[in-house]
C-alpha positions in Angstrom: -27.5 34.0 28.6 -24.0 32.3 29.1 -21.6 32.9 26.3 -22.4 30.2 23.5 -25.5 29.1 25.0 -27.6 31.2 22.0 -25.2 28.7 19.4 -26.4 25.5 21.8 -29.8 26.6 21.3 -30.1 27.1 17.8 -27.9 24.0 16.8 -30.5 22.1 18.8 -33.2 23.3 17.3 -32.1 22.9 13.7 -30.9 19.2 14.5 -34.2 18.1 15.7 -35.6 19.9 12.7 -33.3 17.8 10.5 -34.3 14.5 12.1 -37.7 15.2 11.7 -37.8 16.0 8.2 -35.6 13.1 7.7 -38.1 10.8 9.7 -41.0 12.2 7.5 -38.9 11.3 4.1 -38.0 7.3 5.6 -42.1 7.1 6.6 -43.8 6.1 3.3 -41.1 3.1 2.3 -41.3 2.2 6.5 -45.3 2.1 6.2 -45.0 -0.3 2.8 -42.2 -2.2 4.0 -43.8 -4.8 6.7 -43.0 -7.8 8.8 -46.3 -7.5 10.9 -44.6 -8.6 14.1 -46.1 -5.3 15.7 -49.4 -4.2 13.3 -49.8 -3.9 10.1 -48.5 -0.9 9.4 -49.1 1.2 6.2 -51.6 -1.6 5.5 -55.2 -1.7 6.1 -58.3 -3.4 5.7 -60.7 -2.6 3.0 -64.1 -2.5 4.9 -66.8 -2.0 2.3 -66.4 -4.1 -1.1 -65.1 -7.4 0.2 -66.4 -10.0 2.5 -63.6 -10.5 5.6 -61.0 -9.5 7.0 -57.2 -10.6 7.2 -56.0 -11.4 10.2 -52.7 -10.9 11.8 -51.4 -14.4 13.6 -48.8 -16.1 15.2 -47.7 -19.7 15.3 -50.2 -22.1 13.0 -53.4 -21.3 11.4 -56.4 -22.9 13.2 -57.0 -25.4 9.9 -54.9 -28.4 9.7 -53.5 -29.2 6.7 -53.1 -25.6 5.1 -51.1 -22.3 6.5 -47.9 -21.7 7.5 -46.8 -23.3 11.0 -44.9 -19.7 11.9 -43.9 -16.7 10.3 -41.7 -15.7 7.7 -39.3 -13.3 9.7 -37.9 -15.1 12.6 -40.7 -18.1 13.3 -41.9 -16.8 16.4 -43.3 -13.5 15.1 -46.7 -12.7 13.0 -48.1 -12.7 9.6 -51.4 -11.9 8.1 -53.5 -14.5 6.6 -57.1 -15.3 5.2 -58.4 -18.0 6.9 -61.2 -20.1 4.8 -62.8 -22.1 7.5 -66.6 -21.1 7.7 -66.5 -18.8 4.3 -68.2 -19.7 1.1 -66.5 -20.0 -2.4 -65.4 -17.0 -4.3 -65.7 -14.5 -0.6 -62.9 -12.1 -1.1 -60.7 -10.5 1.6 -58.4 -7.4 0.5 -55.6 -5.6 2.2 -54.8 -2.3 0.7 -51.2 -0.5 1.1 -50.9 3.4 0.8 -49.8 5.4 -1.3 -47.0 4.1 -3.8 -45.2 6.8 -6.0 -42.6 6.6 -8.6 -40.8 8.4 -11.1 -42.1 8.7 -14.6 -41.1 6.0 -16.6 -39.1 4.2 -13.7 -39.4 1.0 -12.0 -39.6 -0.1 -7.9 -40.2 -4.0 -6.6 -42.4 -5.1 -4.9 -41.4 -8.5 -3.1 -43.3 -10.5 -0.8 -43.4 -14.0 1.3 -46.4 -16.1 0.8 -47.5 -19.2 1.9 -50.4 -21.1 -0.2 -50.7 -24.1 0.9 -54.1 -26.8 0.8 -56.0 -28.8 -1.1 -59.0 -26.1 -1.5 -56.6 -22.8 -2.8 -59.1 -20.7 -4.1 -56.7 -17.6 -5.4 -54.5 -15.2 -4.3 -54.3 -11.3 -6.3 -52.2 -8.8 -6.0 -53.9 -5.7 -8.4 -52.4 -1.8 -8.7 -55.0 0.6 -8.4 -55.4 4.7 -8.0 -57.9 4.4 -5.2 -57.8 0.7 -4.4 -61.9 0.7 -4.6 -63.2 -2.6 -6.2 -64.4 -0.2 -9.4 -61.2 0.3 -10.0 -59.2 -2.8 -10.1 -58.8 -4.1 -13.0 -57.0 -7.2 -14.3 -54.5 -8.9 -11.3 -51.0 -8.2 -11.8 -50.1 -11.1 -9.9 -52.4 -14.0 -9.2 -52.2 -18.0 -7.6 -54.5 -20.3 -7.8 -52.9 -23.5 -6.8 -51.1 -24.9 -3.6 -47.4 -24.3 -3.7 -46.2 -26.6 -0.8 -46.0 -26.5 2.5 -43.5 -23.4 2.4 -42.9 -19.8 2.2 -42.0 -19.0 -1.2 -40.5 -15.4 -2.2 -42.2 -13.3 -4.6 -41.8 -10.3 -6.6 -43.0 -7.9 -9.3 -41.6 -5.0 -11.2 -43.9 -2.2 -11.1 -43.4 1.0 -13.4 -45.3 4.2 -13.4 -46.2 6.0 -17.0 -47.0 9.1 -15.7 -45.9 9.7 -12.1 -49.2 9.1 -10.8 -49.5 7.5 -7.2 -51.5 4.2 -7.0 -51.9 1.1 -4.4 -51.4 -2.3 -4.4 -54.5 -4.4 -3.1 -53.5 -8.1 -2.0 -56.7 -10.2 -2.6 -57.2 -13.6 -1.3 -60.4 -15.5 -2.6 -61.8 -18.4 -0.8 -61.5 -21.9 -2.5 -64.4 -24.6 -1.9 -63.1 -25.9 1.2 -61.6 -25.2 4.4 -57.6 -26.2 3.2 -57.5 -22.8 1.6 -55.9 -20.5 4.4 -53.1 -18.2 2.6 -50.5 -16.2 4.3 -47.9 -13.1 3.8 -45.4 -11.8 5.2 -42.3 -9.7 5.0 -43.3 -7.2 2.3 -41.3 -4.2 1.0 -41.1 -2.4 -1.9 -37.2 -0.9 -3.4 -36.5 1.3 -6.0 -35.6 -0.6 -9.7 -35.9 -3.6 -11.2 -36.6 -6.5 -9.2 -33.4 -8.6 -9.0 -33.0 -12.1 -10.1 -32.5 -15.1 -7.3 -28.5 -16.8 -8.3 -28.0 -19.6 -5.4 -23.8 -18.8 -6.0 -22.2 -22.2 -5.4 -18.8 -23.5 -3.3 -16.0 -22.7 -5.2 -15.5 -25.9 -7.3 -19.1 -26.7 -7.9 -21.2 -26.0 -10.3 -24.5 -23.8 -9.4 -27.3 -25.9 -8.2 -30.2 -23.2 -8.7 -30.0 -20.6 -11.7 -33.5 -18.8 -11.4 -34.6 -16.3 -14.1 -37.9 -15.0 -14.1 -37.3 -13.3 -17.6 -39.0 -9.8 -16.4 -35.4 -7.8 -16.8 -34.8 -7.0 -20.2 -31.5 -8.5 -19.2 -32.8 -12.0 -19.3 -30.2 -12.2 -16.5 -27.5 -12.1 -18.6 -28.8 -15.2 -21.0 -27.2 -14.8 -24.2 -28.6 -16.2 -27.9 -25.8 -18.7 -29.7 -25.1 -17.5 -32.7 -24.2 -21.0 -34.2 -28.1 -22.4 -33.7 -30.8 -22.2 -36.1 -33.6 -20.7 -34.1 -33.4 -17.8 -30.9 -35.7 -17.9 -27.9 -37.6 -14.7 -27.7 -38.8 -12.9 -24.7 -42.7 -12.2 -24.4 -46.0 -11.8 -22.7 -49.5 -13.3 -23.3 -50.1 -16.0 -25.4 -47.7 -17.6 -28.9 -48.9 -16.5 -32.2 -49.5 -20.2 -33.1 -52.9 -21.1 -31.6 -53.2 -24.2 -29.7 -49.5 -24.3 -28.0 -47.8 -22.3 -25.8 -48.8 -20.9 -23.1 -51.7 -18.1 -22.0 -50.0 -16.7 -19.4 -46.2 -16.3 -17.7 -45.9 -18.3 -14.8 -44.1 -15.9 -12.0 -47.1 -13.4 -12.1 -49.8 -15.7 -14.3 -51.3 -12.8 -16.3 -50.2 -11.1 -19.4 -48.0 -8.5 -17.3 -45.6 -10.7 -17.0 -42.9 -12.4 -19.3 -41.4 -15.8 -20.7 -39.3 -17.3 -23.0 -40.6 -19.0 -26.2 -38.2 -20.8 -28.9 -39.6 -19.2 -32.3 
């Protein structure tokens, strides 16, 4: 063995080691995070408690009227969608993601790029679940049931973990009473924290055009009270406490997960 060549050897060896383990660590966020321009990646189909499948396109959906012309990512790659030509009402497709884990008593996002657009939406779901089985569902964390324009619109939700457990998040679409009821994602990845809020920062000069707080941060993105007014808005979930105003549900995630602002 030439002098050294032992050293080579070993050095080698370990640094393949190291970029193995290292690939291993980066392969759970890679198989959430997902633009579906190759496959689908950590995301699969859930064959026995639905009634289709998503399907991964390019371009337009079949359907005119409803879906997204091209993808999210760059326009001439894929997305998944549920198309609702041919199904009946209420027929539910589900994707399910794997494994999700976080820290006790910590946050991670979960953003998304959707496109609901028609004049049939049935609804789209997005639930957390331990096995992702349709037992074991429960009530939607995130749900749409109405078109939101002819556009892919961002979305995101905080998720926290009580107990360390790992769990999955199921994306449900549910077929409307018509064909205009195709619904599309793309681009999904989940980060650790708190999801951030969206600030369109203007030209220096101008004021800001967009200011968008979806009132999930306990921050309220950085919305203070005035101390010279009579009343202060509080931060909340679910329904008022004065029947017949207010309203039910937030409207980023539409259930009582998530949170608004009510003057009180």
């Amino acid at each position: 063995m030439a002098p050294g060549s032992g050293f080579t050897v070993i050095w080698r060896v370990l640094t393949l080691s190291i970029l193995l383990v290292f690939l291993r660590a980066g392969a759970v966020n890679g198989q959430l995070d997902c633009n579906f321009d190759g496959d689908t990646c950590g995301w699969q189909q859930i064959q026995l408690d639905d009634q289709f499948d998503w399907t991964r396109r390019s371009g337009d959906t079949p359907t005119s009227d409803t879906g997204p012309y091209a993808d999210h990512t760059t326009g001439t790659g894929s997305y998944i969608y549920a198309e609702a030509s041919n199904r009946a009402k209420g027929q539910q497709a589900r994707m399910i993601s794997e494994d999700v884990r976080i820290n006790v008593n910590s946050y991670k996002c979960f953003r998304f790029w959707y496109f609901i657009y028609g004049s049939s939406i049935g609804a789209f779901r997005i639930f957390t679940s331990p096995t992702g089985a349709f037992d074991d569902l429960g009530t939607p964390i995130y749900e749409i049931k109405t078109t939101q324009g002819n556009q892919w619109v961002m979305g995101q939700m905080d998720m926290k973990s009580y107990d360390g457990s790992a769990f999955k998040i199921v994306l449900e679409s549910e077929i409307g009473n018509g064909e205009s009821g195709d619904i599309a994602i793309d681009d999904v990845s989940v980060f650790s924290g708190l999801c951030p809020q969206v600030i369109v920062t203007p030209s220096p000069g101008t004021m800001p055009s967009v200011l968008q707080c979806d009132f999930e941060d306990q921050a309220i993105c950085n919305f203070v009270q005035d101390v010279q007014d009579d009343l202060d808005w509080v931060r909340q979930s679910g329904r008022t406490g004065t029947p017949g105003t207010g309203p039910p549900v937030d409207h980023t995630y539409g259930t009582d997960a998530g949170r608004h602002a009510d003057l009180m």
